[in-house]
C-alpha positions as CSV (number, residue, x, y, z in Angstrom):
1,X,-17.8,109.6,-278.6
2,X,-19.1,106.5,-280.9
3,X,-16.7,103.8,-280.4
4,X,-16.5,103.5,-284.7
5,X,-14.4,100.5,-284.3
6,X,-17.4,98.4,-283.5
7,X,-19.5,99.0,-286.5
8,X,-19.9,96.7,-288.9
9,X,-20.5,96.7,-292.8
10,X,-22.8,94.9,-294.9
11,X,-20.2,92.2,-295.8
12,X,-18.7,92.0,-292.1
13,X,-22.3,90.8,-290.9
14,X,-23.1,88.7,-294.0
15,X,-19.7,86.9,-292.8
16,X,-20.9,86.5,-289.4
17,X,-24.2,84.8,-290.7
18,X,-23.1,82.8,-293.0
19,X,-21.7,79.1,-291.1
20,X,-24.7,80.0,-288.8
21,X,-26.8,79.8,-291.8
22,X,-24.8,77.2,-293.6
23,X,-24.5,74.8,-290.7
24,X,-29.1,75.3,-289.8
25,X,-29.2,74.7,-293.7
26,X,-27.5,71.4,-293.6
27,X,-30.1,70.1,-291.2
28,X,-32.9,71.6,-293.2
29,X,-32.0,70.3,-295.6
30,X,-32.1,66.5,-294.3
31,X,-35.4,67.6,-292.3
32,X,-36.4,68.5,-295.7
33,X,-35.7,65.1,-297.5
34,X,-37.7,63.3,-294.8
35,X,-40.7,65.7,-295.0
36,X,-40.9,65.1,-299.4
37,X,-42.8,61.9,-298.5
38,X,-44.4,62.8,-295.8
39,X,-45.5,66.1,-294.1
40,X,-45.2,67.9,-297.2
41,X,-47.2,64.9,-299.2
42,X,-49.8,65.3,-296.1
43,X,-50.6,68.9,-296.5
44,X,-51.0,68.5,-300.5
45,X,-53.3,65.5,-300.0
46,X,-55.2,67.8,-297.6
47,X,-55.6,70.3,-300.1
48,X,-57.0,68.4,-303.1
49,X,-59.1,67.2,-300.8
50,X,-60.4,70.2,-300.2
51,X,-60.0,71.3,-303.4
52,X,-62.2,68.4,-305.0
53,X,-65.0,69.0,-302.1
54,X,-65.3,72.4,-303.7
55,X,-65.0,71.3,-307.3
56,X,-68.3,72.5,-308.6
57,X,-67.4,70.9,-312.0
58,X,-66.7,67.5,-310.8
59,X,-69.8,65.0,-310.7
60,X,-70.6,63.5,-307.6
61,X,-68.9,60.0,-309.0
62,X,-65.9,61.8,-309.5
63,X,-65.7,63.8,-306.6
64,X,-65.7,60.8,-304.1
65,X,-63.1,59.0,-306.5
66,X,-61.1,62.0,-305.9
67,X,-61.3,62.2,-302.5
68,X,-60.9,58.4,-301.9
69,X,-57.8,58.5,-303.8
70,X,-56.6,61.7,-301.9
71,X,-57.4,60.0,-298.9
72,X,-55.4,56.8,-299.4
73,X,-52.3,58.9,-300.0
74,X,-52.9,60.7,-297.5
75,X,-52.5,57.5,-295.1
76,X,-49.8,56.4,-297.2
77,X,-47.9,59.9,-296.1
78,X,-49.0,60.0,-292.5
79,X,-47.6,56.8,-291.9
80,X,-44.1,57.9,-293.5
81,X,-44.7,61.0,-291.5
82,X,-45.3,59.5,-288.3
83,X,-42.3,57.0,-289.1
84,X,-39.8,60.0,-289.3
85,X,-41.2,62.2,-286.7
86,X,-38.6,61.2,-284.1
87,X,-35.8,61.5,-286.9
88,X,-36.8,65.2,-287.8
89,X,-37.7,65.8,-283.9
90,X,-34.1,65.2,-283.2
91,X,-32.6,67.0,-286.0
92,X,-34.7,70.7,-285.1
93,X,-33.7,70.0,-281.4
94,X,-30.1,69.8,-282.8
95,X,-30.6,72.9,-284.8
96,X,-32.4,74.7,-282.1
97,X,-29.6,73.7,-279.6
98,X,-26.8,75.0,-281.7
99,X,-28.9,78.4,-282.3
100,X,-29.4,79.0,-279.0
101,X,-25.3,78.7,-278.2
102,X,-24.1,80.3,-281.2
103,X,-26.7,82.7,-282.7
104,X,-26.7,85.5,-280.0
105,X,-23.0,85.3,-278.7
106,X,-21.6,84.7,-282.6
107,X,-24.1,86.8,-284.5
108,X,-26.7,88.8,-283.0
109,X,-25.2,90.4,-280.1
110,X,-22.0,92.0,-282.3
111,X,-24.9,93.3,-284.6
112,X,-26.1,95.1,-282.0
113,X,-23.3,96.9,-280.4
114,X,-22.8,97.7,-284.3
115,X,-26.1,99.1,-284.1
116,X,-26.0,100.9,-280.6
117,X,-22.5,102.5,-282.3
118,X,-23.7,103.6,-285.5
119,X,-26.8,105.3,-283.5
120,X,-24.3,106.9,-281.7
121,X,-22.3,108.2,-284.4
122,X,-25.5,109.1,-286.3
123,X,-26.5,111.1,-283.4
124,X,-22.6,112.8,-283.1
125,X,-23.0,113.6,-287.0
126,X,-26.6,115.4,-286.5
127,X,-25.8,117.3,-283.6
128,X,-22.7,118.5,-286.3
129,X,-24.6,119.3,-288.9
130,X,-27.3,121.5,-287.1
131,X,-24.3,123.1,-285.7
132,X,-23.0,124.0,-289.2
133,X,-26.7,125.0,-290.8
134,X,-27.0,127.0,-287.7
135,X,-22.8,128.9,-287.6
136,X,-24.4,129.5,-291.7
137,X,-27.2,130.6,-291.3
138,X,-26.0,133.6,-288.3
139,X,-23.5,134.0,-291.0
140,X,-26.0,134.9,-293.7
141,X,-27.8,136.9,-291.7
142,X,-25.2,139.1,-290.8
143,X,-24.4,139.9,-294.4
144,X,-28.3,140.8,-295.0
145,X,-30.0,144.0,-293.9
146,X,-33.4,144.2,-295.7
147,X,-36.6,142.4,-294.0
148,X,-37.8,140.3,-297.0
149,X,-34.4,138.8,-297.3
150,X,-33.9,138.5,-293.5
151,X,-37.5,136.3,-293.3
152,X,-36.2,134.2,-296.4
153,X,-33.2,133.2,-294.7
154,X,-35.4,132.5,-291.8
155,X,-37.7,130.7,-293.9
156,X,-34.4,128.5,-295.3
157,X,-33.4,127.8,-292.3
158,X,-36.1,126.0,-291.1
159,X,-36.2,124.2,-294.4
160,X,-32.5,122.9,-293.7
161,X,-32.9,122.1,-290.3
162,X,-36.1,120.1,-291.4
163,X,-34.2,118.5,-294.4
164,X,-31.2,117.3,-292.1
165,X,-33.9,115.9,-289.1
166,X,-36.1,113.7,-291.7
167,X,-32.6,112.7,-293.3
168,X,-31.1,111.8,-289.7
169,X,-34.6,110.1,-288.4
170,X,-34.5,107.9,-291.9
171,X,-31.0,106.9,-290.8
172,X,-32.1,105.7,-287.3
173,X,-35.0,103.9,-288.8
174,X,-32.4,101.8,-290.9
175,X,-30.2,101.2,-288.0
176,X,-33.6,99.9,-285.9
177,X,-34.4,97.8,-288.8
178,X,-31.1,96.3,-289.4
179,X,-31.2,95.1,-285.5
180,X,-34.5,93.9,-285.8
181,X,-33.6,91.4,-288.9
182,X,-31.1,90.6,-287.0
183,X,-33.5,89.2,-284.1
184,X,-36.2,88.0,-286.9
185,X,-33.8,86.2,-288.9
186,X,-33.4,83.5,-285.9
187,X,-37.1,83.1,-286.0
188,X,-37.2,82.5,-289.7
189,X,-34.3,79.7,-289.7
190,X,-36.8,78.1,-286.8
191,X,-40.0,79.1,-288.9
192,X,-38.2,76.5,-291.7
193,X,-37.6,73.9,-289.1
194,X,-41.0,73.8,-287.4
195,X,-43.3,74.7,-290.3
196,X,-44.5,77.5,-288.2
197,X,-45.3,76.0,-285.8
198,X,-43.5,78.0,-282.6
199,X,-43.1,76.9,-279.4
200,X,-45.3,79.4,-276.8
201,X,-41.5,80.6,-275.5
202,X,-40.5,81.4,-279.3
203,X,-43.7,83.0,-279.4
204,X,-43.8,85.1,-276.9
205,X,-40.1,86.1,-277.9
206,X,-41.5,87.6,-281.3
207,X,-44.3,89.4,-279.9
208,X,-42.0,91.3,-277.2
209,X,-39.3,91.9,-279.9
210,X,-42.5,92.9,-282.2
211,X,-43.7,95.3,-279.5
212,X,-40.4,97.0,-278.8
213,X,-39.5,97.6,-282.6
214,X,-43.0,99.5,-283.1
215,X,-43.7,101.2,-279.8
216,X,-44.1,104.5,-280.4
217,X,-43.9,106.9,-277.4
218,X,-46.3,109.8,-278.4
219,X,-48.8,106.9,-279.9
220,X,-48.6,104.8,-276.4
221,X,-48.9,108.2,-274.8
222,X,-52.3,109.1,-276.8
223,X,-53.2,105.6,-276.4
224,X,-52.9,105.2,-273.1
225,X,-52.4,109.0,-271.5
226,X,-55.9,109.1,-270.4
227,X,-55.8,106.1,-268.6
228,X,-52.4,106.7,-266.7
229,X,-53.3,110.1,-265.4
230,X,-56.6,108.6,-263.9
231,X,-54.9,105.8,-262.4
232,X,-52.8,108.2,-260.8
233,X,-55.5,109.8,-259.5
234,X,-57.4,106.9,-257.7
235,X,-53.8,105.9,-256.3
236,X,-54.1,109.5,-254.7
237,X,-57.4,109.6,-253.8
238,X,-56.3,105.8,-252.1
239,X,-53.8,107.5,-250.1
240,X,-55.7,110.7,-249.3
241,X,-58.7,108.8,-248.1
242,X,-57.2,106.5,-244.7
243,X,-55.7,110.6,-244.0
244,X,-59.0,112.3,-244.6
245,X,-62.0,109.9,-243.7
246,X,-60.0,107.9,-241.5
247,X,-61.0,104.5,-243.6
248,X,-59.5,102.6,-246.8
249,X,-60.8,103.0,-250.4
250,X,-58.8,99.9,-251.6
251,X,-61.1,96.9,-249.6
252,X,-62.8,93.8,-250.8
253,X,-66.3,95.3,-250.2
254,X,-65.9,98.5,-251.7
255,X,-64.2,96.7,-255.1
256,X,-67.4,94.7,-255.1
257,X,-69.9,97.5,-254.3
258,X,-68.2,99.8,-257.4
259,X,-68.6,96.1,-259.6
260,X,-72.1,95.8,-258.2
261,X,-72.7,99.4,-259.2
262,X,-71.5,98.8,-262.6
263,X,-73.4,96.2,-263.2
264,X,-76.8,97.7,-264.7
265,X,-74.5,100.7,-266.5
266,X,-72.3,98.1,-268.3
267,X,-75.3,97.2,-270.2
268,X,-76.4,100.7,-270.9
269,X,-72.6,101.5,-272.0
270,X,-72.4,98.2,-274.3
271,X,-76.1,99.5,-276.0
272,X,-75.1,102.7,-276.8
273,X,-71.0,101.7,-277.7
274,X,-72.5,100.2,-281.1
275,X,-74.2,103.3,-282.0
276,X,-71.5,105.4,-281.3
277,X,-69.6,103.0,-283.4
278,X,-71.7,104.0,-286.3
279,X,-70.8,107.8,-285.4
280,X,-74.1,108.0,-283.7
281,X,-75.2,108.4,-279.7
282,X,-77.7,108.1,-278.3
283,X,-79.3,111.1,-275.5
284,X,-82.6,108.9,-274.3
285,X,-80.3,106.4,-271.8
286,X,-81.3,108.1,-269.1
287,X,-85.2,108.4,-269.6
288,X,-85.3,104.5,-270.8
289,X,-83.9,103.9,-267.7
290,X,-86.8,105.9,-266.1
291,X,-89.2,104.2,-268.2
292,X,-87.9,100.8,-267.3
293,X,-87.5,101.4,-264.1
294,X,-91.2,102.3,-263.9
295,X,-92.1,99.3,-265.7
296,X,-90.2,97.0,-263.3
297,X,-91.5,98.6,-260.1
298,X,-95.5,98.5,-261.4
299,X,-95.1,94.6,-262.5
300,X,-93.1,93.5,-259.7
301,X,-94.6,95.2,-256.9
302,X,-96.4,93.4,-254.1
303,X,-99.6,94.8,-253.7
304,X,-101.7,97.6,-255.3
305,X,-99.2,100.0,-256.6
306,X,-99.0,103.6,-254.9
307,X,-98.7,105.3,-257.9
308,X,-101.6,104.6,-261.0
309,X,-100.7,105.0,-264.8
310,X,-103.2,107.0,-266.7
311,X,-105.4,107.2,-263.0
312,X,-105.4,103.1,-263.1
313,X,-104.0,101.2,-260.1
314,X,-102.0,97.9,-261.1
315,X,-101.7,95.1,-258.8
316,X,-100.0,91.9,-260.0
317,X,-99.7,90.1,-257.2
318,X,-101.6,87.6,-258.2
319,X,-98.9,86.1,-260.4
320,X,-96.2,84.1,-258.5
321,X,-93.0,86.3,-258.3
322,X,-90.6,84.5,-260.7
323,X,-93.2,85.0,-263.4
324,X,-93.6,88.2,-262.7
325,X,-90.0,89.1,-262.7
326,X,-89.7,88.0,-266.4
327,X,-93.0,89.8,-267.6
328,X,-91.4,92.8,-266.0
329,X,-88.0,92.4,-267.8
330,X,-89.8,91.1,-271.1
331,X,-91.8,94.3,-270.7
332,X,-89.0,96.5,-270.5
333,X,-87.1,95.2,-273.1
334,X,-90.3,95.5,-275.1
335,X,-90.6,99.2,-274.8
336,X,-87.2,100.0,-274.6
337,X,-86.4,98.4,-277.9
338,X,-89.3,100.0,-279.5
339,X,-88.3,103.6,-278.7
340,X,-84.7,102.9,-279.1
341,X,-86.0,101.6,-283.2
342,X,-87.5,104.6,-283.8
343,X,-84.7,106.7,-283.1
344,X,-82.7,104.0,-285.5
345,X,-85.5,103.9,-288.1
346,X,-85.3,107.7,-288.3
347,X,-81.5,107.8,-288.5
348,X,-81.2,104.9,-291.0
349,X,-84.4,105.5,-293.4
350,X,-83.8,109.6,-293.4
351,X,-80.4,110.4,-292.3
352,X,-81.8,112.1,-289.4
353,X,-79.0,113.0,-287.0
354,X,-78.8,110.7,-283.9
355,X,-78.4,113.8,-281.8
356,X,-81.9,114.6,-283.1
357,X,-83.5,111.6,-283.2
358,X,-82.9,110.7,-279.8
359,X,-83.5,113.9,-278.6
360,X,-87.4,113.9,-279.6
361,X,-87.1,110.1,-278.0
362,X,-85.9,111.7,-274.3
363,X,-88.4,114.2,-274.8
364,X,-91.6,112.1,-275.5
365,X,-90.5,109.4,-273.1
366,X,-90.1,111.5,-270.0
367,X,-93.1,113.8,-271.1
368,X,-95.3,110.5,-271.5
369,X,-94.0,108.8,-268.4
370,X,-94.3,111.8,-266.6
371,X,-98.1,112.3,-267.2
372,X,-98.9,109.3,-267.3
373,X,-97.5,108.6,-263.1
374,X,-97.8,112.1,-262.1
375,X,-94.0,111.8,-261.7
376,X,-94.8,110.3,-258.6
377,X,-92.1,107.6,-257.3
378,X,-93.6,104.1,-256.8
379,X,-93.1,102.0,-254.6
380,X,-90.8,98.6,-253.2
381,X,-90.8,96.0,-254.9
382,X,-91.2,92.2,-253.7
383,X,-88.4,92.0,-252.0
384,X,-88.5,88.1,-252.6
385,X,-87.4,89.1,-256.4
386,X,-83.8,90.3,-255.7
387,X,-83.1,87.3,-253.9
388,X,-84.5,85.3,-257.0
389,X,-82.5,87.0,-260.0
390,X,-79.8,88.5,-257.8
391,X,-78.6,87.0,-255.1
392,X,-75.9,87.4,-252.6
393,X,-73.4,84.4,-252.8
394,X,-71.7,85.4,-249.5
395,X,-70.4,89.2,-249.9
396,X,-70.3,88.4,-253.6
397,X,-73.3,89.9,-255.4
398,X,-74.4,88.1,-258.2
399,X,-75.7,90.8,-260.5
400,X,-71.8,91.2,-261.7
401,X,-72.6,88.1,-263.5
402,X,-75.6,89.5,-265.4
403,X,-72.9,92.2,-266.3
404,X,-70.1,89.6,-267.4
405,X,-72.6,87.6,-269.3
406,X,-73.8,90.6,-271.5
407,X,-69.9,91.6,-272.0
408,X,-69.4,88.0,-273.2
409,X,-72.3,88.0,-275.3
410,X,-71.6,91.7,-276.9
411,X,-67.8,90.9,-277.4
412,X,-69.4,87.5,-279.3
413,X,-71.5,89.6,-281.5
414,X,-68.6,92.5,-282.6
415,X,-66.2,90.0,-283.1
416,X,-67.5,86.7,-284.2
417,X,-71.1,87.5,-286.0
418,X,-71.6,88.7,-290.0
419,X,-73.4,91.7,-288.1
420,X,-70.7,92.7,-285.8
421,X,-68.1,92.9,-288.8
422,X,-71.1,95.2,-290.7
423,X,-71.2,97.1,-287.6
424,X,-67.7,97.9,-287.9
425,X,-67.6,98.7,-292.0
426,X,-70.8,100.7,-292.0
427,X,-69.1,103.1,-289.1
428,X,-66.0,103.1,-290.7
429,X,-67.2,103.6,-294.2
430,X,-71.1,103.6,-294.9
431,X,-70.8,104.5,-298.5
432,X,-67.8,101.7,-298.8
433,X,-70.0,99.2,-296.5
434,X,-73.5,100.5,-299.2
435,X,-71.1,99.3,-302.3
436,X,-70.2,95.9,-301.0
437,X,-73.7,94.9,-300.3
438,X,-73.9,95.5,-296.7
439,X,-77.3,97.3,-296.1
440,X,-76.6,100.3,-293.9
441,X,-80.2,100.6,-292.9
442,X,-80.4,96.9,-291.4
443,X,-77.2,97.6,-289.5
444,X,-78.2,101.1,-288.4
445,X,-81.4,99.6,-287.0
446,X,-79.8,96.5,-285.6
447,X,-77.6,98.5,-283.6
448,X,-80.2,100.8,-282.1
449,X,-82.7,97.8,-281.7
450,X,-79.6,95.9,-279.6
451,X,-79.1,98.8,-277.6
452,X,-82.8,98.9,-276.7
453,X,-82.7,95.0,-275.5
454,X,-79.8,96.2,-273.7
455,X,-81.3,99.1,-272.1
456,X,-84.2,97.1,-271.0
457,X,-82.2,94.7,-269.1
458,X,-80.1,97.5,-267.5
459,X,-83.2,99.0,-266.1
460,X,-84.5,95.9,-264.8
461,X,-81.6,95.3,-263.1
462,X,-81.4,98.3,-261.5
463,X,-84.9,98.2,-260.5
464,X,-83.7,94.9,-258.5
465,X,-80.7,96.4,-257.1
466,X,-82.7,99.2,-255.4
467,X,-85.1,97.1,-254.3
468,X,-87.5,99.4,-256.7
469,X,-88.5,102.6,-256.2
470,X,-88.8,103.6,-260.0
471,X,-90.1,107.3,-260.9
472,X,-89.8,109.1,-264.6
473,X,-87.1,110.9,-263.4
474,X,-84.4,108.1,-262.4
475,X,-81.5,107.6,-264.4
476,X,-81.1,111.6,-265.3
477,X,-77.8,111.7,-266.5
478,X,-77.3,108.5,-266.9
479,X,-76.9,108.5,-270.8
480,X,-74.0,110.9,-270.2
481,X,-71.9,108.4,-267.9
482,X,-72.8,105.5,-270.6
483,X,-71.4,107.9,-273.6
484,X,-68.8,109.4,-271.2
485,X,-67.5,105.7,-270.3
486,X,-67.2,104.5,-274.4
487,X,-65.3,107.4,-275.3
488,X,-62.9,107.3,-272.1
489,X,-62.9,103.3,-273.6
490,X,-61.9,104.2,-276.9
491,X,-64.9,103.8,-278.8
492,X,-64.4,106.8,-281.4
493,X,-67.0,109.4,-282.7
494,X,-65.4,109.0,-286.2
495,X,-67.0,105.7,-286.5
496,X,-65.7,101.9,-286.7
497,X,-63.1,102.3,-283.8
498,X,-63.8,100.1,-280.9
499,X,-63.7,97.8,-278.2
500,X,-65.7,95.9,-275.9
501,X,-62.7,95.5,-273.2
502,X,-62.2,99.5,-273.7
503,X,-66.0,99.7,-273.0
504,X,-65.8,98.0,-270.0
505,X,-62.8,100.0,-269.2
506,X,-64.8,102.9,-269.1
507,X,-67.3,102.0,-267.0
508,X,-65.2,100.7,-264.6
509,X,-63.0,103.7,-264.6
510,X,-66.0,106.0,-264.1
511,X,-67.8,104.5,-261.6
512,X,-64.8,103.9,-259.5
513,X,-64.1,107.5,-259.6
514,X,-67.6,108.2,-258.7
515,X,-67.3,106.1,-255.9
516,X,-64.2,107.0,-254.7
517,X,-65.2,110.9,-254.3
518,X,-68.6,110.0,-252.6
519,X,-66.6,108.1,-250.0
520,X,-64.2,111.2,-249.7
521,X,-66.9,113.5,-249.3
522,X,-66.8,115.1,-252.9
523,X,-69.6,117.2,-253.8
524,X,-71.7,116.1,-256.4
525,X,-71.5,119.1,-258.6
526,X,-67.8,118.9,-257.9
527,X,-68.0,115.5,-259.4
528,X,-69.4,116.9,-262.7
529,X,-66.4,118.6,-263.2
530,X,-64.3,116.0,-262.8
531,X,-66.5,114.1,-265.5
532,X,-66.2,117.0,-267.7
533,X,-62.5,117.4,-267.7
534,X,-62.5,113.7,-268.2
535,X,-64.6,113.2,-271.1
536,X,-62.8,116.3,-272.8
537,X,-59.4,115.2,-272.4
538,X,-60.4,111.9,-273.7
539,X,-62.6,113.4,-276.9
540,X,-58.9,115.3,-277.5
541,X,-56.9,112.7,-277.4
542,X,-59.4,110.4,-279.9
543,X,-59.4,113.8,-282.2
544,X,-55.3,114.0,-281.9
545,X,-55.5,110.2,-283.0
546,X,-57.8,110.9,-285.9
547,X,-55.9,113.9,-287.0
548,X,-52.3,111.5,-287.2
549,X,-54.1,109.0,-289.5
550,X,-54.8,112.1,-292.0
C-alpha cells in the first residue's frame, strides 16, 4: 500500500525550494556584481575580438584598432577579475557548502520519497483499473452470443487495456522526470556559480544521474546482449578448460598469443569496417591476404625462391634485409590497394553492388595468383626480418603495437578528419551527403582505397608472424572473420553506424573464442558453427535496433 501521506504537490515542493533558492540567489547575486567588471567584461572583450578578426568589412586599419582597443579592455577586466577571484572563490565555496548540507536532507531527498510514493500509488491505481476493464469486459461478453460482436469486444478490449498502459507509462515518465529536476536543479544553481565550469566530482555526478534517468533495459539489452552472453561463455569455457585439458585458459601467455594473433586481423577488420559503414563489404579479404602474403614471402625470402611466378624464379637476396622488408610491404600495399580501388571504383562510378564487385575481385585474384605460382606454397622467409619489424620485448610481442598504432590512426581518421565525418554522412544518407556537397564517389573510393593500404599491411604482417610460408590459398575465410568481427562490434549494414573501439571489440572477441576452443580441443568445423550462431544473433540484434528507430 502507497504511503499517500508522503506525496507532495506542486506548491508543497516549490515551498521546499524556495529559501534554498533564495538563500544560493543572494550569493549569486554578489558573485554577479563582482563578475560585471570583470569575467563577464573578459568574455565580451574576447568576443569582439574575435568578432573584428572575422569582420570581412573592416579594413585592415580598422581591424587592428579594433582589436587593440578590445585588447586593452580586456587587461583592464582581467586585472579586476583576477582582483576578485578570491572574493567570488569564497562566496561559491559558501554556496556550495550550504548546498551540500541542506539541498538533499531539506529538498531533494523528500522529493524523492514523494516520488517512490506516487510510483507506488500509480502502480496500485493501474493494477485497479485493468482489474475493472477486465470484471467489464467478462461482463460484456457474457451478455453477447454472436461471433462478430464477441471478436469486437475482444478487439475493445485490447484497445482499453492499451489506452490505460500508455496513460499509466506517461504517468511514470512524469514521476521520473519530476525526480530528475529535482537532482538537475542543484547542478544548475552550481552551473550559475561556476560558469560551467564543474568540478570532475560534479561531473561525474551528472553523467551517473544522466545514465540512470535514460537507461533503458531492452535498449542496454540489444546493445549489449551479444556481448554478455559471449562473455559468459569464455568464463565457462575458463572453468571447463583446467577440468578438461588439465591447464588454464586465463594466463599471461595465452592473453598475449590471442593479442598477437589479432594483430594482422585488426587491420583487415579496420579496412573493411569503413566499407561496411557505407552499407558495403567487402568478400576479397581473404584472397588479398593470399596475394600479400605471396608478395611478402617472394621479396623477403633468402635465397632463390621455391616457387616461380609466371615459370620465373625471384631471388632478392641481394638487397640488405631491412630494405627488403619495406619493398615487400610497399609492394603489398601497392597491389592490395589497387584491387581493393577497383572494386570501389565499380561501386562508386556505377552503383555496382559491393557483394558483386568484390566478388569478381576474389575471383580474379585467387585465379591469377593461383596460375601464376602453381598454387604452390613458398617458402621461409629471412628469418633475420621478424626480428627486425617484430620483435619479442621479453614474452611481449611487438607486432600488437603495429595493431594499436593502426587503431589509433583509424580512430583519428573517423573521428577527427573532414573524410571520416563524409564517411559517416555518405553511409548514413548518400543522397543527403550528394546535396550538401560531399562527393559520394571520392568517399566511396577513399574507403575502399584505405581498406586496401590496410590489407596490405595486414598481410605483411602476417607474412612476418609465420615466419612466411605464403601460398594463393592463405587467408580463406579470412574476410568472413574480419566482417563477422565489425558486425559483432557494432558496425551496422544500414550504413553510418560505427565504432572503431566496437571494431576492436570484435576482433578481440572472435579470436579469443577461436583460441579458446583450439586449446579445448574444439573441432574446426564445430567452430564454424559457433561463428555462425554468432554472427546471426548479432545481425538480429543490429536489425531489432534498426527496426526501433522506424
Amino acid at each position: 500500500m502507497a504511503d499517500k501521506s508522503k506525496i507532495l504537490s506542486a506548491d508543497a515542493e516549490a515551498a521546499l525550494l524556495k529559501p534554498i533558492d533564495e538563500y544560493v540567489g543572494k550569493i549569486q547575486s554578489q558573485i554577479d556584481a563582482l563578475r560585471v567588471d570583470g569575467s563577464d567584461k573578459v568574455q565580451s572583450y574576447k568576443n569582439q575580438i574575435a568578432i573584428a578578426k572575422e569582420d570581412k568589412n573592416l579594413s585592415k586599419d580598422e581591424r587592428t584598432k579594433a582589436v587593440a582597443a578590445a585588447k586593452a579592455g580586456l587587461e583592464k577586466a582581467k586585472s579586476v577579475e583576477a582582483a576578485n577571484k578570491d572574493k567570488v572563490s569564497k562566496l561559491i565555496a559558501e554556496a556550495e557548502k550550504y548546498l551540500s548540507e541542506n539541498y538533499n536532507s531539506k529538498y531533494y531527498d523528500k522529493v524523492v520519497a514523494s516520488c517512490e510514493a506516487e510510483k507506488a500509488a500509480e502502480n496500485e491505481a493501474y493494477e485497479k483499473v485493468r482489474a475493472t476493464i477486465k470484471t467489464e469486459h467478462e461482463q460484456t461478453l457474457a451478455k453477447l452470443s454472436a461471433a462478430d460482436e464477441i471478436k469486437d469486444e475482444k478487439y475493445v478490449y485490447k484497445n482499453r487495456l492499451f489506452d490505460a498502459q500508455m496513460s499509466h507509462e506517461s504517468r511514470l515518465q512524469e514521476i521520473k522526470d519530476r525526480k530528475h529536476d529535482a537532482f538537475a536543479h542543484k547542478f544548475h544553481l552550481i552551473d550559475l556559480l561556476r560558469m560551467s565550469k564543474y568540478t570532475f566530482g560534479q561531473k561525474q555526478a551528472q553523467k551517473i544521474e544522466n545514465y540512470k534517468y535514460t537507461f533503458n533495459t531492452s535498449q542496454f539489452l540489444y546493445k549489449n546482449g551479444l556481448y554478455i552472453v559471449i562473455i559468459l561463455i569464455f568464463i565457462a569455457l575458463c572453468i571447463i578448460t583446467p577440468i578438461v585439458k588439465n591447464t588454464q585458459l586465463l594466463t599471461v601467455t595465452n592473453i598475449l598469443n590471442i593479442l598477437q594473433q589479432a594483430s594482422p586481423r585488426m587491420f583487415l577488420a579496420l579496412g573493411v569496417a569503413g566499407l561496411i559503414l557505407l552499407t558495403g563489404t567487402d568478400l576479397s579479404i581473404g584472397r588479398m591476404v593470399g596475394m600479400g602474403m605471396v608478395t611478402a614471402t617472394i621479396i623477403m625470402h633468402n635465397g632463390p625462391n621455391t616457387g616461380g611466378v609466371f615459370g620465373h624464379i625471384f631471388d632478392f637476396s641481394n638487397i640488405p634485409a631491412a630494405p627488403r622488408a619495406i619493398l615487400a610491404l610497399v609492394a603489398c600495399i601497392i597491389l592490395t590497394t589497387v584491387f581493393a580501388s577497383i572494386a570501389g571504383f565499380f561501386m562508386a562510378k556505377y552503383k555496382m553492388h559491393p557483394f558483386i564487385s568484390t566478388m569478381a575481385n576474389m575471383l580474379i585474384i585467387f585465379g591469377l595468383v593461383t596460375y601464376a605460382t602453381k598454387g604452390v606454397s613458398f617458402g621461409a622467409i629471412d628469418s633475420s626480418i621478424p626480428s627486425m619489424f617484430i620483435p619479442t620485448f621479453g614474452s611481449f610481442p611487438s607486432i600488437i603495437l603495429w595493431a594499436i598504432v593502426a587503431i589509433i590512426v583509424v580512430w583519428f581518421i573517423w573521428n577527427k578528419t573532414t573524410f571520416g565525418k563524409n564517411l559517416y554522412a555518405v553511409g548514413g544518407n548518400p543522397e543527403a551527403a550528394a546535396v550538401s556537397g560531399i562527393s559520394v564517389f571520392k568517399v566511396t573510393l577513399g574507403a575502399f582505397i584505405l581498406a586496401g593500404i590496410l590489407y596490405g599491411f595486414g598481410s605483411w604482417l602476417e607474412c612476418n608472424r609465420m615466419v612466411g610460408s605464403g601460398s594463393a590459398a592463405y587467408g580463406q575465410g579470412w574476410d568472413m572473420d574480419a566482417i563477422a568481427a565489425c558486425v559483432v562490434g557494432g558496425v551496422s549494414f544500414t550504413g553510418g553506424i560505427g565504432k572503431i573501439s566496437g571494431v576492436v571489440t570484435g576482433v578481440l572477441i572472435f579470436t579469443s573464442l577461436t583460441y579458446s576452443l583450439t586449446i579445448l580441443g574444439i573441432d574446426t568445423n564445430l567452430q564454424f558453427i559457433f561463428e555462425g550462431i554468432i554472427i546471426l544473433a548479432a545481425v538480429t540484434l543490429d536489425c531489432l535496433k534498426y527496426v526501433q528507430k522506424k
